[in-house]
C-alpha positions in Angstrom: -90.7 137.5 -91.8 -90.5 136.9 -88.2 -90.7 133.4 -87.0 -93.9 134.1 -84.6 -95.7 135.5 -88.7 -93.8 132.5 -90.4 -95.5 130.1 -87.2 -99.1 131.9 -88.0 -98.4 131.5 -91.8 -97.8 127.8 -91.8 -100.9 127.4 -89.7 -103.3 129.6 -92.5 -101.5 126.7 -95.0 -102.8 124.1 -93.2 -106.4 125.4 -92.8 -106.4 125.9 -95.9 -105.9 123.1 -97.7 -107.9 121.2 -95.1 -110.8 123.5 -96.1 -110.0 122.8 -100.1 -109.9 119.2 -99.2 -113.1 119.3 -97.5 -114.5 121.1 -100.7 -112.8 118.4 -103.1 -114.2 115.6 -101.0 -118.0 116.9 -101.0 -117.6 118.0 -105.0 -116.6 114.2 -105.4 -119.4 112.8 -103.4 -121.7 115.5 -105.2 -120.6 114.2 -109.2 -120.4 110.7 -108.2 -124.7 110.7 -107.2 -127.4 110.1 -109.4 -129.0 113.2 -111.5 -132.2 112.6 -109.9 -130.2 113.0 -106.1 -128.3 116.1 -107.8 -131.8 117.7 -108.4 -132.6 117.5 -104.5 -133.1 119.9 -101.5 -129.9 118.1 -100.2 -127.8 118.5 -103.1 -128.6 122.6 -103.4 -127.1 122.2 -99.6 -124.5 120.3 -100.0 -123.4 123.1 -102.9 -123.9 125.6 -100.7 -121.9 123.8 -98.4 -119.3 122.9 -100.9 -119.1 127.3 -102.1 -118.6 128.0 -98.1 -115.5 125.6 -98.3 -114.2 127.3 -101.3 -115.2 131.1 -100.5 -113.4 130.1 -97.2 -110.3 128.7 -98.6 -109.9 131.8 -100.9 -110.2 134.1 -97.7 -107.4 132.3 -96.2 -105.0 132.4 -99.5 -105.8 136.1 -99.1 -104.5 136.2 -95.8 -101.8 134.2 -96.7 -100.5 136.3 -99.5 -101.2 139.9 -97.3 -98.7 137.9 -94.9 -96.2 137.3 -97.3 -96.4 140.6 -99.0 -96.7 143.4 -96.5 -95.1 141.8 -93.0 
């Protein structure tokens, strides 16, 4: 792998696990409220919020992996 691919490779990394992070912070905030609160308009956007993180996180591991196993 060339070193510019290995530079763009490490940087995917980093995005994503600062998106998984982001996910794992707003899931924890999410359990952590009342039932009633998890029943509300802004819980059903914070999980859509929290699905966007992960849906994005899972593009970038695919990106990732076509990186390691076709360049």
């Amino acid at each position: 792998m060339s070193k510019q691919i290995e530079k763009i490779r490490e940087k995917l990394q980093c995005i994503q696990d600062e998106l998984e992070t982001l996910a794992e912070k707003k899931q924890d905030y999410y359990d952590n409220r009342s039932e009633a609160w998890q029943e509300s308009d802004k819980a059903s956007e914070m999980e859509d919020e929290i699905s966007a993180y992960e849906d994005a996180a899972s593009s970038v591991r695919d990106a990732i992996g076509y990186l390691e196993d076709y360049v």
